[in-house]
C-alpha positions as CSV (number, residue, x, y, z in Angstrom):
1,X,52.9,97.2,69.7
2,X,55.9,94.4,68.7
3,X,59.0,95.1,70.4
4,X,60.9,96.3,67.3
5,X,58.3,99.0,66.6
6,X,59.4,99.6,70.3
7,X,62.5,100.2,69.6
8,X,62.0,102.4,66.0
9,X,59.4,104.8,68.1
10,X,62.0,105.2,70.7
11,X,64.7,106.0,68.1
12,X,62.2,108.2,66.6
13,X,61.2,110.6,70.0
14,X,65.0,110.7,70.2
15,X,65.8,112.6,67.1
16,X,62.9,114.4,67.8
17,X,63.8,115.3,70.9
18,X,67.2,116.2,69.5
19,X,66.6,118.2,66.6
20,X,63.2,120.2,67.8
21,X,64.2,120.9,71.4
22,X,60.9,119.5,72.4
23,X,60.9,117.4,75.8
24,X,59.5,113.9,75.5
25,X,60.4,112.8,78.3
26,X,57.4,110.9,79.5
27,X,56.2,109.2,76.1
28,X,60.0,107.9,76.2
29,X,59.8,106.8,79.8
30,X,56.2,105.2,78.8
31,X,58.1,103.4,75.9
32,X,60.6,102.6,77.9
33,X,57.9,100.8,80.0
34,X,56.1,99.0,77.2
35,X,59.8,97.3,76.3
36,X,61.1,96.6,79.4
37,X,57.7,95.0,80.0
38,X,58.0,93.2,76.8
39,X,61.3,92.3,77.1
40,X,61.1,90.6,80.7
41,X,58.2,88.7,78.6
42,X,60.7,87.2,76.4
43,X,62.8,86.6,79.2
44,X,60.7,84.7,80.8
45,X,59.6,82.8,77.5
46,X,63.3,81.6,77.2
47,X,63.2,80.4,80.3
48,X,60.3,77.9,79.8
49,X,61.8,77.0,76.2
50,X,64.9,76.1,78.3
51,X,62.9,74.1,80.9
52,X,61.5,72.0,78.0
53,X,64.9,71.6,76.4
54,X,66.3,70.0,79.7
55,X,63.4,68.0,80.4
56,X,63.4,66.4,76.9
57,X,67.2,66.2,77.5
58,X,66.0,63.9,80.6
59,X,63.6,61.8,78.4
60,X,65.8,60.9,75.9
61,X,68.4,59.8,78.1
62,X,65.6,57.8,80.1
63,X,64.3,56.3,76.8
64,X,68.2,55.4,75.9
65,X,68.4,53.5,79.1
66,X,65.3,51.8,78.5
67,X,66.1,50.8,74.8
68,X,69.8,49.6,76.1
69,X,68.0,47.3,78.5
70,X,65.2,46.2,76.2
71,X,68.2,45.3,73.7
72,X,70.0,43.4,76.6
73,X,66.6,41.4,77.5
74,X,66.5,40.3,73.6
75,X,70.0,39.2,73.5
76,X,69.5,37.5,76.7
77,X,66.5,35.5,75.4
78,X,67.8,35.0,72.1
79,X,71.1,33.5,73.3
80,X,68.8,31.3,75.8
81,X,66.3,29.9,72.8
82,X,70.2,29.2,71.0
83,X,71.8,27.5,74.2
84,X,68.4,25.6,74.6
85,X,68.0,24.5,71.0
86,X,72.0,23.4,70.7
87,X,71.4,21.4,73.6
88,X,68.2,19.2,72.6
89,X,69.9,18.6,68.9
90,X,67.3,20.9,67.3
91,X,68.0,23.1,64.4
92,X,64.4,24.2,64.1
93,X,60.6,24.7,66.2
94,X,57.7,26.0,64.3
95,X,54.2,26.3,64.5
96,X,51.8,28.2,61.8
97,X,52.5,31.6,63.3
98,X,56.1,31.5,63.7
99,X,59.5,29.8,63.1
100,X,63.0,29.4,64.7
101,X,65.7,28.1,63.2
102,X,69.8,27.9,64.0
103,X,71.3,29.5,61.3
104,X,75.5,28.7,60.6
105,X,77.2,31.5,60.4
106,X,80.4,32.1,58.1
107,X,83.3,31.1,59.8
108,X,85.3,33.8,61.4
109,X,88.8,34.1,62.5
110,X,89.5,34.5,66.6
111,X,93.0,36.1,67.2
112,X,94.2,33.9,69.9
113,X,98.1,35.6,70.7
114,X,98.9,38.3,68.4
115,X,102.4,38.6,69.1
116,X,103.2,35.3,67.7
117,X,101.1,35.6,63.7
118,X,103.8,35.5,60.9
119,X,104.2,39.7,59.8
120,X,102.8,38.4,56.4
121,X,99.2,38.4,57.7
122,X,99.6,41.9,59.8
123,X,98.4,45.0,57.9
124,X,99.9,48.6,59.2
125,X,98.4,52.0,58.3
126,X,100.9,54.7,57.7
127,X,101.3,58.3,58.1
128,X,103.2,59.5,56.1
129,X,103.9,63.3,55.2
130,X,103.1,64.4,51.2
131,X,106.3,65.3,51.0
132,X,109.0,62.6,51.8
133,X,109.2,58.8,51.7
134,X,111.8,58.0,54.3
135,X,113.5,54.2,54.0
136,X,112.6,53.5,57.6
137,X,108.8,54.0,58.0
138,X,108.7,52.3,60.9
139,X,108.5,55.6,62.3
140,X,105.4,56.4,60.9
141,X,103.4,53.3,62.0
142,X,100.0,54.7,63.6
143,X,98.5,51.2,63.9
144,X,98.0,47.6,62.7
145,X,96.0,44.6,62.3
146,X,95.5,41.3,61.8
147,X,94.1,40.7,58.4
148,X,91.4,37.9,59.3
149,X,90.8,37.9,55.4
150,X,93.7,36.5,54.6
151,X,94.3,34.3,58.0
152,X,90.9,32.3,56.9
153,X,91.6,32.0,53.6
154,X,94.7,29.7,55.0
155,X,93.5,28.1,57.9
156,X,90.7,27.1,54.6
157,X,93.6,26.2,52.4
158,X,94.5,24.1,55.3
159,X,97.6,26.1,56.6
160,X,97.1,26.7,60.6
161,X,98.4,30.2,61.7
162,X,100.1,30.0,64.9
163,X,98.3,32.9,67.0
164,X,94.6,32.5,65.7
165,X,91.4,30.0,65.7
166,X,88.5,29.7,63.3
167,X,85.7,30.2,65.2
168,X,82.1,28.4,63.2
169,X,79.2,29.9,65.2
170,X,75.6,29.9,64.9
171,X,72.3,32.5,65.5
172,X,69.3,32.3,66.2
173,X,66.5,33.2,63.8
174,X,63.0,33.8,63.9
175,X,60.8,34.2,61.2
């Protein structure tokens, strides 16, 4: 017997019991039995479903640690085929299976000293409540950047920005 038809026979001997005067008291004790039975079951069914919950818990934190360091061992290798190919003057190795090549990246702007970039190239993000503009929203300044956009789109019109570098890198690609 499931454990909810269990529980309707034991409701059911109740108002038996009630309305006919008869006493069931053993057939309740015996269902009482059976559930408790049942029920200590279950219990101990959650208890292994929690088990396997904490020990897949554990594996995917082992198989996080393992993919971290796999990604640092491919960094590492990839920044040691660049380092190796910059310094023999190559820009490419091949062979019919496989090929490497240093690719340019775009430049990109480096902020060197923030403190000293004209405010024209700093962008702020405000918070400011729905209902009132006040004149001084310094106030509401939450935070701010450099806009690199705009900083490399001088530096390219030949304007230096005191404060930040262009920075031409290269990568690594295999094919």
């Amino acid at each position: 017997m499931k454990l909810y038809e269990l529980s309707e026979s034991y409701r059911m001997l109740q108002r038996m019991e009630e309305s006919e005067g008869v006493n069931f008291v053993q057939a309740l004790e015996d269902l009482q039995d059976e559930a408790e039975f049942k029920l200590v079951n279950i219990a101990k069914l959650l208890r292994e479903i929690e088990a396997e919950e904490t020990a897949i818990s554990v594996e995917i934190q082992r198989l996080q640690n393992k993919k971290r360091a796999v990604e640092k061992k491919t960094d590492s290798l990839k920044a040691y085929v660049q380092a190796n190919m910059e310094t023999l003057g190559m820009r490419e190795a091949a062979d019919e299976i496989i090929k490497i090549s240093l690719h340019d990246c775009p430049p990109s702007c480096r902020v060197t000293d923030e403190s000293i970039i004209p405010s024209n190239f700093i962008e702020y993000t405000l918070n400011i409540p729905g209902h009132e503009l006040p004149e001084d929203m310094h106030h509401f300044v939450k935070e701010h950047h450099v806009n690199k956009g705009k900083v490399l789109k001088s530096w390219k019109d030949g304007v230096a920005i005191p404060g930040t570098d262009v920075v031409k890198e290269s990568s690594v690609r295999i094919r």
